[in-house]
N, C-alpha and C positions, 0 to 999 in steps of 0.2 A: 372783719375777720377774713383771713386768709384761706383760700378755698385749695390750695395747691402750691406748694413752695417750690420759689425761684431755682434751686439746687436739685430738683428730683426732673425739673423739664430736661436742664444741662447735660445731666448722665445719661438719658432717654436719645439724644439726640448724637452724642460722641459714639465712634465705633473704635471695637478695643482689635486696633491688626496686627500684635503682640502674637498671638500664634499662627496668621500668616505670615511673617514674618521667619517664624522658627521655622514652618515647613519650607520657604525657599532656602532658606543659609542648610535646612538637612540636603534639599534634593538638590543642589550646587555641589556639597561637600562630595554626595552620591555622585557626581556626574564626577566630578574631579578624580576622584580614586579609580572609576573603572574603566574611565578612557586612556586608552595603552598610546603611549609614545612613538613615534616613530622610529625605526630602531634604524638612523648612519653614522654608526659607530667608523665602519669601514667602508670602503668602497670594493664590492665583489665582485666579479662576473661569474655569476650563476650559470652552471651548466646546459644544453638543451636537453630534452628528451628526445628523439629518436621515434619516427612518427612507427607505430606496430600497426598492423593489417588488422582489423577484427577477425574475431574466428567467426568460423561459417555457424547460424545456427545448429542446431541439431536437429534431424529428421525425427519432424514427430507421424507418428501414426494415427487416424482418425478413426475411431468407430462410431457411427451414426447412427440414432436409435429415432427411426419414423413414430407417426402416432399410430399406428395398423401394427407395430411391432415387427419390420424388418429391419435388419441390424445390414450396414455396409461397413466394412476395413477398407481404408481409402476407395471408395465410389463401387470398391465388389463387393459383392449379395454374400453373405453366410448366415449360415445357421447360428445360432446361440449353442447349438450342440456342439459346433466344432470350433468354436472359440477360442476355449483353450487350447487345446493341441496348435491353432494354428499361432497365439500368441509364444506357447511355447517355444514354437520353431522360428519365429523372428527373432524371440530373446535370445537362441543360441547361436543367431547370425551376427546380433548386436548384443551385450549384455547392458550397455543403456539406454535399454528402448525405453520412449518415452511413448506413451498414450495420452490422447485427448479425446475425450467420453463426450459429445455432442449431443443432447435427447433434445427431439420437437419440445414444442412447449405445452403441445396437446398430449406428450406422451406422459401414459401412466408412469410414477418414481417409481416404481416394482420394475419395469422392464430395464429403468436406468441402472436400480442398485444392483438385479443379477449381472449385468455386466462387469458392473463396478468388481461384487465376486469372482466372477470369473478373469478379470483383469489380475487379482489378489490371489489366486487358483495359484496363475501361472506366474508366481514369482514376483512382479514386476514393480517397480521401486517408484517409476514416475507416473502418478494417474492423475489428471485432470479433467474438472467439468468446464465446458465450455458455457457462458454466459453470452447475455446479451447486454449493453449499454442502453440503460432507458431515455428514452426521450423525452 
């Protein structure tokens, strides 16, 4: 008596690459359709550009918020009281000042975000926090 037929080891041992097969002839078909041609229909002389100067950036303004809670506008000492009025008075020398809001990292966010308001007080359209890059 036969314990195991001839014909079922057969099958066990063939492998069916019938749909490897399909996926190469799809992803052929796929490469063929979306690689673009090279387009020398003619022969052009494409124009140059004309080298432009970069514009200068723009002057930003710094206010620096310590962890002790003094505020400096570019490296001078003010008050948070006179903040505004003095943003004011740069916005009406430049109408697009831009500010860059700097807080220590010790510094409480309450002293950051009054600033922030008083930045919003006096109009001002460009406000940014300054960040650090981690290591």
């Amino acid at each position: 008596m036969k314990k195991c037929s001839h014909s079922a080891h057969e099958s066990l041992t063939e492998m069916n690459i019938t749909p490897l097969l399909d996926l190469a002839f799809v992803l052929l078909v796929i490469f063929i359709i979306t690689t673009i041609p090279p387009v020398k229909d003619t022969d052009l002389k494409l124009p140059t550009a004309s080298k432009h100067e970069k514009d200068a950036p723009p002057k930003a303004y710094y206010i620096s918020v310590q962890a002790n809670g003094n505020l400096y506008l570019n490296q001078e000492a003010i008050k948070i009281e006179d903040l505004v009025q003095r943003l004011i008075d740069l916005r009406m020398d430049n109408q697009d000042l831009h500010v860059i809001v700097r807080g220590d990292a010790k510094t409480h966010y309450k002293l950051v975000r009054e600033v922030v308001d008083h930045c919003q007080q006096a109009n001002l359209a460009k406000i940014e926090l300054a960040t650090d890059i981690a290591k």
